[in-house]
C-alpha positions in Angstrom: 71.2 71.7 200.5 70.5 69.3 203.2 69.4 66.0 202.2 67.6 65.5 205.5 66.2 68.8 206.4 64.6 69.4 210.3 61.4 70.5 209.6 61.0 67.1 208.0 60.9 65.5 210.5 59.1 67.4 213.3 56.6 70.0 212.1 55.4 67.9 209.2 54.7 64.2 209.8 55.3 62.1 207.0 56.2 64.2 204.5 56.4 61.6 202.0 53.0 61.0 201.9 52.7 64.9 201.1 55.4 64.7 198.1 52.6 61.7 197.1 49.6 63.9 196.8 51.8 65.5 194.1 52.8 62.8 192.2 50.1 60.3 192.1 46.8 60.2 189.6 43.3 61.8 190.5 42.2 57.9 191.1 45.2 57.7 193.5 44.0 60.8 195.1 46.6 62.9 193.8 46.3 65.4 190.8 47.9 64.0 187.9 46.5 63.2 184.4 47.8 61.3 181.8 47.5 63.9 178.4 46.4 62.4 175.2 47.1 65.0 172.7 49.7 65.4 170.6 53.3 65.4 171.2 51.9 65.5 174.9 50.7 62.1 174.6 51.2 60.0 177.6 52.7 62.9 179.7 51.9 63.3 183.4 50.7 66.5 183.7 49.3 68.0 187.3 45.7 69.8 188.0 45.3 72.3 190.9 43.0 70.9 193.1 41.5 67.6 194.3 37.5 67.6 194.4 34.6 65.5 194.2 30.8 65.6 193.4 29.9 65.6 196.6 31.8 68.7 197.8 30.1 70.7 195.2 26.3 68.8 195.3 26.2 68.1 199.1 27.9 71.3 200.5 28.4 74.3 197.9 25.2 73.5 196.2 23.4 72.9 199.6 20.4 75.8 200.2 19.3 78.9 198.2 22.2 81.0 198.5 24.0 78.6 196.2 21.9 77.7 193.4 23.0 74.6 191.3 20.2 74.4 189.1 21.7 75.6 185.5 21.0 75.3 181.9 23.6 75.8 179.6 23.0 76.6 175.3 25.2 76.0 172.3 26.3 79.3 170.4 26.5 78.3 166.3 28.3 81.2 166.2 31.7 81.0 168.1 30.9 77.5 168.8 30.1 77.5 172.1 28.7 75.5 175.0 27.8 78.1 177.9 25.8 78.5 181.4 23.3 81.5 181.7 24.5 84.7 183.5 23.9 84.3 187.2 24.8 82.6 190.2 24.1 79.0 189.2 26.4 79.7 185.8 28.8 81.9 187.9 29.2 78.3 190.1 29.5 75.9 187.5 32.4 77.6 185.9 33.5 77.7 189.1 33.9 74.2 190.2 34.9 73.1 186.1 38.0 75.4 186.8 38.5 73.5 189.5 38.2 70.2 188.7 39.7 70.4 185.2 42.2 73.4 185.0 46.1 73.8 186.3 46.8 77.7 186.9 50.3 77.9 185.7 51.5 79.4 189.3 50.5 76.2 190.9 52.3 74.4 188.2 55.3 76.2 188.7 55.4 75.4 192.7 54.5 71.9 191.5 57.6 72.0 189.7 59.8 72.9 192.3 58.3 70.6 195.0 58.6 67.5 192.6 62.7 68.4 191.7 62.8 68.6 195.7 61.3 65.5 197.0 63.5 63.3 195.1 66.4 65.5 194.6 66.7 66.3 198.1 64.5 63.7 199.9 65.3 61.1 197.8 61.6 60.1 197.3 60.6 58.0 194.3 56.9 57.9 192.7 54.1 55.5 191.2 54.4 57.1 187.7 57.0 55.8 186.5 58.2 59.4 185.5 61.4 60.9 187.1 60.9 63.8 188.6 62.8 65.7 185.9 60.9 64.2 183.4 57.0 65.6 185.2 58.7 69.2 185.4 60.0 69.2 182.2 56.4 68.0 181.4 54.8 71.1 182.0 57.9 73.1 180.1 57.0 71.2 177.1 53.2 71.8 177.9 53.9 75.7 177.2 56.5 75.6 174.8 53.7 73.4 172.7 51.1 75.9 173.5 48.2 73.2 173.7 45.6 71.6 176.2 46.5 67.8 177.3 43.8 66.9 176.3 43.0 68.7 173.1 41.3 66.7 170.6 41.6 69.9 167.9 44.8 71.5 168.9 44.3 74.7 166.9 40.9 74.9 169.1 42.3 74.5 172.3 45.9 76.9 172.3 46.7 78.2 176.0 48.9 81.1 174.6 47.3 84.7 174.5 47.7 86.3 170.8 46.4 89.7 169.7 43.1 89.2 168.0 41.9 92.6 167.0 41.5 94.3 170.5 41.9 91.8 173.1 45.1 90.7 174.1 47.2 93.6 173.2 50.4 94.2 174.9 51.0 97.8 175.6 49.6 99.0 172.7 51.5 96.0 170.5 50.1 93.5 169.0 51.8 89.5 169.6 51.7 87.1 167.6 50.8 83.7 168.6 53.9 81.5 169.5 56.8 81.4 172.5 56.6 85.4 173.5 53.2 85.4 174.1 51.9 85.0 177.4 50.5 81.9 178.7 46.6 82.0 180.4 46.7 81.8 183.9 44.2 78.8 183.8 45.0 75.4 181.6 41.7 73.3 180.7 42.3 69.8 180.3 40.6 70.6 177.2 38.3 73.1 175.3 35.0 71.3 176.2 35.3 70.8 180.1 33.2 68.5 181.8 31.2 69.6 185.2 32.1 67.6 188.1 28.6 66.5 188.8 28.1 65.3 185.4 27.0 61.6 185.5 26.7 61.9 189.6 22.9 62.1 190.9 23.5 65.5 191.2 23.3 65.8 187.0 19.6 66.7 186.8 20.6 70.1 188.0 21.9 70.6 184.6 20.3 71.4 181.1 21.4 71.6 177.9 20.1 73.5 174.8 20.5 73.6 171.2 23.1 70.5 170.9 24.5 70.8 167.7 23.0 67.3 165.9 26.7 66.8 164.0 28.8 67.0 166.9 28.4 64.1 169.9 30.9 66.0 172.0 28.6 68.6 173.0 26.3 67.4 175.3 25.1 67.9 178.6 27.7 67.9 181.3 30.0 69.6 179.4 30.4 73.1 178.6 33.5 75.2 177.0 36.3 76.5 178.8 36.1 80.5 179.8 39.0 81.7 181.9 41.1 83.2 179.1 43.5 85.7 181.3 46.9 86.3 180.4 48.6 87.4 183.9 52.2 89.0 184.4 52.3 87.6 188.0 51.3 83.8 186.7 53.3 83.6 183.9 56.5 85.1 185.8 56.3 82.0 188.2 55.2 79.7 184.9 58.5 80.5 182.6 61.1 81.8 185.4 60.6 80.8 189.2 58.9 77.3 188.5 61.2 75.9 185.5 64.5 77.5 186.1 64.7 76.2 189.7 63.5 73.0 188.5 66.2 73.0 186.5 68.6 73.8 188.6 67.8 71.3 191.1 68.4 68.7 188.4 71.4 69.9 186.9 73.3 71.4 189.5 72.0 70.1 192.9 71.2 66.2 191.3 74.1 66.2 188.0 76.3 68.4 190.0 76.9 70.5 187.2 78.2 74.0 187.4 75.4 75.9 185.4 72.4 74.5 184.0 72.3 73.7 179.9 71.4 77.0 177.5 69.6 74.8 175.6 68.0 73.5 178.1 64.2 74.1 177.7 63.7 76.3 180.8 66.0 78.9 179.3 64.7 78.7 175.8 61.1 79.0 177.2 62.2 82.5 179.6 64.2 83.9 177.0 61.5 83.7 174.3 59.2 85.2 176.6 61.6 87.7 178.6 61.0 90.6 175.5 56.9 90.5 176.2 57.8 90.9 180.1 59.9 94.1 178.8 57.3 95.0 176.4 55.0 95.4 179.4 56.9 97.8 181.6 55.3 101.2 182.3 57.8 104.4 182.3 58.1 104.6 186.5 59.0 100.8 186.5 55.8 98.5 187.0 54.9 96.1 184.8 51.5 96.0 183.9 49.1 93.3 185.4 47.6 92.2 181.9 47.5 92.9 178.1 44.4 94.9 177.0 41.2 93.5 176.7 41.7 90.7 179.4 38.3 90.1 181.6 38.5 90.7 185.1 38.4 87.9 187.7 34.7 88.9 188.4 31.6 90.1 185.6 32.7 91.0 182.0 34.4 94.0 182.0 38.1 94.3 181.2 40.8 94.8 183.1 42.4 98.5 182.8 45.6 98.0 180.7 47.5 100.4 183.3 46.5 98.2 186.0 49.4 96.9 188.1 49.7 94.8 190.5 52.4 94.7 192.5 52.7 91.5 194.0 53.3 90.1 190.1 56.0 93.1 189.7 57.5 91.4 192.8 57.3 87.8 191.3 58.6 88.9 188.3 61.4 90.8 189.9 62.6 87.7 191.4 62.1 85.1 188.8 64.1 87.9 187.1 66.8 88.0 189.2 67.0 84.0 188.9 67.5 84.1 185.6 70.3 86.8 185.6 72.4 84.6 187.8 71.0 81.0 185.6 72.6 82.9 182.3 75.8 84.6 184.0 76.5 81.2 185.2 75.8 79.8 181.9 78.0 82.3 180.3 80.7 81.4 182.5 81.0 77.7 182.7 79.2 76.4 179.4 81.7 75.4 176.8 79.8 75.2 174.1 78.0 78.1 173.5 78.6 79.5 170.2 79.0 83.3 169.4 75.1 83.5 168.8 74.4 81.7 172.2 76.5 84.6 173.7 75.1 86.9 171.8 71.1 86.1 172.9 72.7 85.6 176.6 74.1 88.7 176.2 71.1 90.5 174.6 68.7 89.1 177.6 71.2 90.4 180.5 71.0 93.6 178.9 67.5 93.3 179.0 66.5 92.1 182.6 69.4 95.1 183.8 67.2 97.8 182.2 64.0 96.4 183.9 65.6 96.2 187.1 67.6 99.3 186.9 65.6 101.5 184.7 67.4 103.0 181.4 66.2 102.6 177.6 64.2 99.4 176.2 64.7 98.1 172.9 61.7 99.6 171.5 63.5 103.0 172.8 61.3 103.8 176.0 62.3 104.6 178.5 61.6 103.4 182.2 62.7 103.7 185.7 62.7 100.3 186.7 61.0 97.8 189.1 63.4 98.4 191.6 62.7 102.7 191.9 59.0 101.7 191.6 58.9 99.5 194.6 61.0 102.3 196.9 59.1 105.3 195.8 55.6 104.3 194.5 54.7 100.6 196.1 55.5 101.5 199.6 53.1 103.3 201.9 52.9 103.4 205.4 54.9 100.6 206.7 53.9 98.3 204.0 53.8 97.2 200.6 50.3 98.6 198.9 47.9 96.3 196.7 48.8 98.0 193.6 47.4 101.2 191.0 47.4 102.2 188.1 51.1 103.8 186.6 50.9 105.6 183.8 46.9 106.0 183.0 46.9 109.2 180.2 43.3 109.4 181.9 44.7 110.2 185.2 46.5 113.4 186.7 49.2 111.5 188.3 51.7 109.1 186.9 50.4 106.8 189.8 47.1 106.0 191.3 47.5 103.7 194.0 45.2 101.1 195.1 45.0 101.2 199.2 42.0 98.8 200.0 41.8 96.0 200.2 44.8 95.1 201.3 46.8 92.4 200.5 48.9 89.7 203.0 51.1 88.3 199.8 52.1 91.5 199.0 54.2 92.0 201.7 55.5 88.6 202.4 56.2 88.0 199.4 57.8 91.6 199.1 60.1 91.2 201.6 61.3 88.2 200.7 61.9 88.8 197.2 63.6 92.6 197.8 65.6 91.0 201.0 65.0 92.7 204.4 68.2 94.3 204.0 66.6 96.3 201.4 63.7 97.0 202.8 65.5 97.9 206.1 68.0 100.1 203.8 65.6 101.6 202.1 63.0 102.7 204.6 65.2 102.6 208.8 66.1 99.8 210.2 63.7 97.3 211.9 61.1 98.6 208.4 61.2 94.3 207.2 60.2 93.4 210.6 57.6 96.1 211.6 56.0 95.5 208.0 55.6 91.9 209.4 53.9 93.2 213.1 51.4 95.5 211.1 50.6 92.7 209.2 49.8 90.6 212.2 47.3 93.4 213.2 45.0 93.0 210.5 45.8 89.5 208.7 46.8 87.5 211.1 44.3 84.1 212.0 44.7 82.5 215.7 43.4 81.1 218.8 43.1 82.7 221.8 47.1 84.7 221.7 48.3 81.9 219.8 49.0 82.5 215.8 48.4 79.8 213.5 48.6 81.7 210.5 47.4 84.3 208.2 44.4 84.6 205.8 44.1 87.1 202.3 43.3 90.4 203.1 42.7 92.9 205.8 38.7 91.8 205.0 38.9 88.4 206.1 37.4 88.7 209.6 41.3 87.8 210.8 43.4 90.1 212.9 44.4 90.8 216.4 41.9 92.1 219.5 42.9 94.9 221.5 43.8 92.5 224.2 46.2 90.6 222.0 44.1 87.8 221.0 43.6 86.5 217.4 40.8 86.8 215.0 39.8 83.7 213.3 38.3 84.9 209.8 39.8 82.2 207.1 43.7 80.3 207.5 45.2 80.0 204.1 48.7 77.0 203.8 50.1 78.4 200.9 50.0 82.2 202.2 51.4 81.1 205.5 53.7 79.5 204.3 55.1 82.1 202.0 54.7 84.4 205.5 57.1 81.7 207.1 58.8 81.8 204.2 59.7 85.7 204.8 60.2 85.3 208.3 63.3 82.6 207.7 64.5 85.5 205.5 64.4 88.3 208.3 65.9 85.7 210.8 68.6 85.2 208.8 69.3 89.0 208.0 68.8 90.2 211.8 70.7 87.4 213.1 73.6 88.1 211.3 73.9 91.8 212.1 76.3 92.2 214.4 77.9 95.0 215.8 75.9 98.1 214.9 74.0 100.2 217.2 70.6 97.6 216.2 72.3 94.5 217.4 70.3 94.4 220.7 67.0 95.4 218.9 68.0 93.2 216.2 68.1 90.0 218.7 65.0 90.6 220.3 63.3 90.6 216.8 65.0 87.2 216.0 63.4 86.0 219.2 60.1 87.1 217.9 60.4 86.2 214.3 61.5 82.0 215.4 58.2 82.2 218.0 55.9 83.0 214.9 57.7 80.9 212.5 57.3 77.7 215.2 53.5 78.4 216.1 52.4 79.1 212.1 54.4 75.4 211.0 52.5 74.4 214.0 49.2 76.1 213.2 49.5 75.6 209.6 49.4 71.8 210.2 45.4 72.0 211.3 44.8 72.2 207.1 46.9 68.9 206.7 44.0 66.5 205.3 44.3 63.9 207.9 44.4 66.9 210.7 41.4 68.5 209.1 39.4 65.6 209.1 39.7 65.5 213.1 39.6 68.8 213.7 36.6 71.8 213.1 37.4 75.1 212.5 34.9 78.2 212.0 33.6 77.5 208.8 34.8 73.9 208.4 31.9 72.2 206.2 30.1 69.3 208.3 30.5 66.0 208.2 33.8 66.9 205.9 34.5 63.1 205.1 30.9 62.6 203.6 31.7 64.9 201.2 35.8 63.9 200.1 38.1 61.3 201.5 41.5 63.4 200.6 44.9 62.1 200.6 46.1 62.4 204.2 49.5 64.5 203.4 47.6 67.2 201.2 47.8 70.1 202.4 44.2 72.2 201.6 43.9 75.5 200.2 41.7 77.5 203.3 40.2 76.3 206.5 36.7 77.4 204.9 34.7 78.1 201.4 35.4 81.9 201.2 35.0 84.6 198.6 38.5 86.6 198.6 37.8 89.8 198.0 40.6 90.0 194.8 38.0 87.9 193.1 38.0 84.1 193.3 36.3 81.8 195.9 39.0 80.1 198.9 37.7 76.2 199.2 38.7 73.6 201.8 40.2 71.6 199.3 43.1 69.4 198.7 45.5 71.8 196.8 48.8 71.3 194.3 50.0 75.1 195.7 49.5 75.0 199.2 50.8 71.2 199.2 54.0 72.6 197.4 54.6 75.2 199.6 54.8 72.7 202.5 57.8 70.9 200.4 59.6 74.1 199.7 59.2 74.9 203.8 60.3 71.5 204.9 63.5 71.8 202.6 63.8 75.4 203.8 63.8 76.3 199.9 63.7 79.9 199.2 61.5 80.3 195.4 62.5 84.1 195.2 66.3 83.6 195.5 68.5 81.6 192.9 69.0 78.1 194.2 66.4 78.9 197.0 69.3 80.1 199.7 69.3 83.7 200.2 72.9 84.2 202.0 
């Protein structure tokens, strides 16, 4: 990999002050705390957003339609602290998630981004942490199982046993420990504290029925309540996020030919690579969630036949990179003993049957991700939200799930499949044309020039009939992973010489480099110190009133959005779309081993 990649210096100015946002504390403006519990003590660990009262009391909270005035009550009997049902509660959980949680997924890009910056850009940091030692930070995090912060370890574990109904994988039961999922949400700790506690924004908030014999309850505070154990998040959290971590350390930095077995990255994806396997449906998909997980919105539960397929498509890659992490393993490390080979051995075996289809362990049977994505996942040009595979209460085997639609889906789905696949699978030019219906309905822009894309096909975004752009809501970390797949269809169209496509080929490589230029370009507009000069449909006023971000973070939208898959977009400085950026700028690839796809 190139030490001094191009995009670094052109499309994005400065990118060491981007790589700092990542790497320095909340008082620096960055998103690391230092934990305080346990064998975490002292550990830099990162958070997923940058906020501040102000953004919530001054803008969010601003006018009727989003109350802030909320009065929270202590339950003796599961020991909780807990807003009222409504909009008010609905929005302080909101903004506690935000200022004091880490979804694993963003963690795992932090990962990658951190190896990157001083692997490849040889940037150093304040924390006086090598950059191994913060990734590895987060492995330990999981392995442990704990908060950073937890005060009561046992009260606070961020791994998702079976406890009578909820949490029950495929109809088996998991016990707590390394093979159970991870929540897709880390509090700092159990009790979270609201961002506009001890602001003058904290007489919006009441507290009932303290417990007298417990000082830590009080008002401000409330407990933590996003417990959701996602395949999609925990595929990036023990496979995409650690293992290229390590690699970048071992083999880019140490120049070693494989990385350590021991090596907690592999011991954290093998331990969990049986629950993955566990969760595979008959015609391939892996289910979205165990049994009685919540839903993103109100209190229902998820169906356990859910799927969704952009996590079958993360997973299929993280899978893929750790095939070729163990083969390599296998092949140059010395010192495995017959049991190493033997649990190497016993995982290939295992990742080949959920790629391939064939017979699990538990002697089920399945057809595998890769004949799901060709015959079920694929409609119409494009790659479907997801369905429901295997539902005994439907008629079909699979129910898919058409609207809304989904932009990550297919970016993402093309680059993790290749477009040769894609292309092989469903005619030539299939990768590319996925990419131009895309456009249609998820593209954001100015006038005829793209800048980027948004979420869905509900975002207000999209192309006129006259070829002009929509401007709904811009999202940096899902334009980036679209730029992402368009450097992956460059490369495959370019080098396809000599069949009857060639000349169609070439004029889709012209295309593909015009969009990848103008989104780096457009995607710069949600660079903090470009956002702060700039206003965009939706922007809130007087932005620097309400935060004073680092200048290189990148923010998550161009606007305070509800996305209609069930969380709220906010203008924000953010660990996942800041990430992203470093992957781009080192033209790193997260769904292929060592982030070259050749």
């Amino acid at each position: 990999m190139s030490a001094t990649p191009a995009l670094a210096n052109s499309q994005v100015n400065n990118l060491r002050s981007t790589y700092s946002f990542l790497v320095s504390s909340r008082n620096a403006k960055g998103v690391l705390y230092r934990a305080t519990s346990g064998d975490l003590k002292g550990a830099w660990l990162p958070l997923s957003f940058h906020d501040s009262p102000e953004y919530w009391g001054l803008y969010v909270c601003s006018g009727e339609q989003f109350p802030c005035v909320v009065t929270d009550t202590y339950d003796p009997t599961d020991f909780s602290l807990k807003p009222e049902s409504g909009a008010a509660g609905d929005l302080q959980t909101e903004r506690i998630n935000i200022h004091n949680g880490i979804n694993i997924y963003d963690a795992a890009t932090w990962q990658i981004a951190v190896m990157l910056g001083e692997v490849i850009n040889k940037f150093g940091n304040e924390t006086k942490s090598s950059a191994r030692e913060l990734a590895e930070n987060q492995n330990r995090l999981l392995a442990l199982g704990y908060s950073g912060d937890a005060r009561k370890a046992e009260l606070h574990l961020i791994r998702a046993a079976t406890q009578g109904s909820t949490f029950v994988y495929n109809g088996q039961s998991m016990a707590r420990g390394p093979s159970a999922y991870a929540f897709r949400m880390i509090p700092r700790d159990y009790l979270s504290v609201d961002p506009l506690s001890g602001t003058m924004f904290e007489p919006w908030i009441t507290a009932k029925e303290l417990p007298a014999i417990n000082s830590d309850y009080r008002r401000g505070m409330i407990t933590w309540a996003d417990w959701k154990p996602i395949t999609g998040e925990n595929a990036w959290a023990f496979l995409l996020g650690p293992l290229h971590a390590a690699y970048l350390h071992f083999v880019v930095h140490e120049q070693k030919a494989s990385v350590p077995f021991h090596d907690l990255a592999i011991q954290n994806a093998i331990a969990i690579l049986p629950t993955f396997a566990l969760m595979q449906s008959p015609i391939g998909a892996v289910y979205y969630a165990p049994a009685g997980t919540l839903k993103n919105q109100g209190k229902s539960a998820v169906n356990p036949h859910e799927v969704s397929v952009e996590n079958n498509l993360s997973l299929y890659a993280g899978l893929n990179v750790l095939d070729e992490t163990l083969r390599l393993v296998l092949k140059n490390d010395d010192s495995l003993t017959s049991q190493d080979k033997s649990a190497i051995n016993k995982a290939l075996g295992t990742i080949n049957v959920m790629i391939y289809g064939g017979s699990t362990a538990e002697n089920k049977s399945t057809e595998g991700l890769l004949t799901f994505f060709r015959t079920k996942a694929w409609r119409n040009g494009e790659f479907i939200q997801g369905g429901l595979a295997n539902d005994p209460a439907e008629k079909s085997t699979w129910v898919p799930t058409l609207n809304p639609k989904a932009v990550d889906v297919i970016t993402w789905g093309v680059a993790a499949l290749g477009p040769q696949m894609i292309d092989e699978w469903f005619g030539a030019g299939a990768a590319f044309n996925s990419w131009r219906q895309l456009k249609s309905w998820g593209a954001y822009g100015v006038g005829s020039t793209l800048w980027g894309v948004g979420y869905s096909n509900q975002d207000g975004n999209g192309m006129n009939a006259d070829g002009t752009y929509r401007q709904g809501v811009l999202s940096a970390e899902w334009t980036a992973g679209a730029i992402n797949m368009l450097r992956s269809m460059i490369r495959y169209y370019t080098r396809t010489k000599n069949t009857s496509n060639e000349a169609l080929f070439n004029s889709y490589v012209l295309k593909l480099k015009a969009d990848e230029a103008a989104m780096l370009r457009g995607v710069q507009q949600l660079r903090a110190a470009n956002y702060l000069k700039t206003s965009l449909p939706g922007q809130p006023p007087n932005y620097a009133r309400l935060l004073q971000p680092a200048a290189g973070a990148y923010l998550y939208a161009s606007r305070r959005y509800a996305i209609p898959f069930g969380w709220y977009a906010n203008p924000l400085p953010s660990v996942c779309s800041t990430a992203w950026i470093i992957m781009l700028a080192d033209d790193f690839d997260p769904f292929v081993y060592g982030g070259k796809r050749h």
